[in-house]
N, C-alpha and C positions, 0 to 999 in steps of 0.2 A: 554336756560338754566334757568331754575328754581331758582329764588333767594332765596324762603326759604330754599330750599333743598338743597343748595350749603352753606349755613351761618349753617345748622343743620348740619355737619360734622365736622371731629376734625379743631381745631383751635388751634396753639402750638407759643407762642415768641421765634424767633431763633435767634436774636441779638440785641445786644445795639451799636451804633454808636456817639461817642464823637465829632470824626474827621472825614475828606473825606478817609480819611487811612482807616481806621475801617470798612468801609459800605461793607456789604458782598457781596460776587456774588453769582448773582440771574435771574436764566433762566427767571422766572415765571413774568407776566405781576403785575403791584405794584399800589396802587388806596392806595396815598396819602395823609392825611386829614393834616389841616392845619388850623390857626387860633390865633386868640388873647389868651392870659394866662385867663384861668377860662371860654372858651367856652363853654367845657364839651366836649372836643376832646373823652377823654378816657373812660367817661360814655357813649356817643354812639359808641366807638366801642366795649363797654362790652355789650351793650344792642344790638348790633346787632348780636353780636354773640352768646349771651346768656349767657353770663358769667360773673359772680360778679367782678371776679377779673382778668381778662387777661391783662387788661391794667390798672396803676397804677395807681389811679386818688387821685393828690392831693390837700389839702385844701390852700397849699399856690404857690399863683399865681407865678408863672416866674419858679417853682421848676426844673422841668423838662427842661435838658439840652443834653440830647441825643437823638439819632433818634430811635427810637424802631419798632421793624421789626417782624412780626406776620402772620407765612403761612398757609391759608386756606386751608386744604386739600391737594392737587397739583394739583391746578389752580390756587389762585394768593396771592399776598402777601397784610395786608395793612400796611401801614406806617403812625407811628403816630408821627408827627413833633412838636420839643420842640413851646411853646407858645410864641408867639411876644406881642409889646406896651404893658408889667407890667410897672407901672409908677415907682415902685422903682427900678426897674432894673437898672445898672450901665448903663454908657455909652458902658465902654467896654465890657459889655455880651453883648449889643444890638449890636452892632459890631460883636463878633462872632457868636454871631445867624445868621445873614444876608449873612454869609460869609460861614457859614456849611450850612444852610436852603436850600440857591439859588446857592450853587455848588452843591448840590444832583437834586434842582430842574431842574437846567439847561443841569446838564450833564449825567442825569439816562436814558440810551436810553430805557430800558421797566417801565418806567413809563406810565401809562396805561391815568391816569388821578389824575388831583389833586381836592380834595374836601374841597373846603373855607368857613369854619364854621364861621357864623356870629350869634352874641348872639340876636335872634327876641325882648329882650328887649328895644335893645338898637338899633338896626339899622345898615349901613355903620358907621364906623367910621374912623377919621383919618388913626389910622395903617393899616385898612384894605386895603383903598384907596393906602397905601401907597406900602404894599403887592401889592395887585391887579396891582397893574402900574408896579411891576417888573416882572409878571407873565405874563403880553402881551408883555413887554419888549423883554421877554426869550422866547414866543411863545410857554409857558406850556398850555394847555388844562386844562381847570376850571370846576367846578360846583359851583353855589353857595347851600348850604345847613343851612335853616334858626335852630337853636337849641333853647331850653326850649320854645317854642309854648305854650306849656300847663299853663305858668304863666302869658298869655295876655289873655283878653277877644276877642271874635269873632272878632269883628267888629277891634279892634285896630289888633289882626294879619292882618286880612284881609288889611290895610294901610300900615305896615309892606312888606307885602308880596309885594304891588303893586309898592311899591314905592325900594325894593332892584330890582324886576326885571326891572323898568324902568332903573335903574342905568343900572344893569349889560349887558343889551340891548345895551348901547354904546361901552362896551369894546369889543374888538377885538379877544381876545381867548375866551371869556365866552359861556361854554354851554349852549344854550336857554331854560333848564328846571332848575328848582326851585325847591328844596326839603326843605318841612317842618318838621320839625321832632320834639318830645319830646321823648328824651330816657328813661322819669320817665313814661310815658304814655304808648306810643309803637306807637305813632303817626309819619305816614310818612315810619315806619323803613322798610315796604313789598315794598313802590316802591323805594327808598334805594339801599335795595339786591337787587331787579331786574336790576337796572340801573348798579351795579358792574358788578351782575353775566352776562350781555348781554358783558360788556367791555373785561370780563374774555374770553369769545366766544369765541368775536370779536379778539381778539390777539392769539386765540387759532392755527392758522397755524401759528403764527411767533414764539414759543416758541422751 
């Protein structure tokens, strides 16, 4: 399957999810993005789908506290999961993040794949780490996918890159490919769609 030609069709939000109550049912296989508050979860999944505004993207970190659900066509859904480690966040929202996040992550049986945006500025960071451990925990299937590329010079992504994939080579669910990406650029976004739309296929007899 063609990933640009499967992200160039319609793209529509079919629901918001507060609670594990809420989360809709859904034949169709689901490619999860995931990540720290202010990655640019919802900048790249506007820039992948070509659209300014499909997903809400806001200027204050932690805002976003539902699960938003957005079907490709009909082949597959993505899911864009509220932001983890905002420092002002209460205790008790980080609590119920952890408790909606990794009850959708653990118990979504066509969850296709999860995609763990890490900001290329900044590197692994604690939360991520701290993600990631509950994610081999649960035996979720990962990507990691580097975002804002475009505000490193060559040489420092290039350290960047070498050194998340060395990390993520120890963990236990981590997919062995690396995606770079800048959604201001359009850097990384064609092997991207390809990597969904092969996952979309790939689940295409279990739908």
């Amino acid at each position: 399957m063609d990933g640009r030609k499967l992200f160039a069709g319609a793209c529509e939000f079919i629901a918001g999810a507060a609670t594990i109550d809420a989360l809709p049912k859904n034949a169709l296989p689901e490619i999860a993005f995931v990540g720290r508050s202010n990655v640019g979860k919802s900048s790249l999944i506007n820039a992948l789908t070509g659209r300014r505004a499909l997903a809400r993207v806001s200027h204050t970190p932690g805002a976003t506290k539902q699960i938003n659900f957005f079907r490709l066509g009909e082949t597959c859904t993505l899911v864009d999961l509220p932001g983890y480690g905002y420092a002002r966040a209460s205790k008790a929202l980080s609590a119920d993040w952890q408790r909606l996040i990794f009850a959708y992550l653990r118990g979504r049986a066509n969850l296709a794949r999860t995609l763990l945006l890490i900001d290329a500025r900044r590197g692994i960071m604690q939360p991520d780490r701290d993600a990631i451990q509950l994610l081999d925990e649960s035996a979720v299937s990962y990507a990691g996918v580097l975002t804002k590329t475009d505000e490193l010079a060559e040489v420092e992504l290039r350290d960047v890159q070498a050194a998340t994939e060395t990390e993520l080579s120890r963990r236990t669910a981590a997919h062995p490919q690396l995606f770079a990406t800048s959604a201001r650029k359009g850097r990384g976004l064609d092997a991207l769609k390809d990597h969904i739309a092969a996952l979309a296929e790939a689940w295409g007899g279990r739908v």
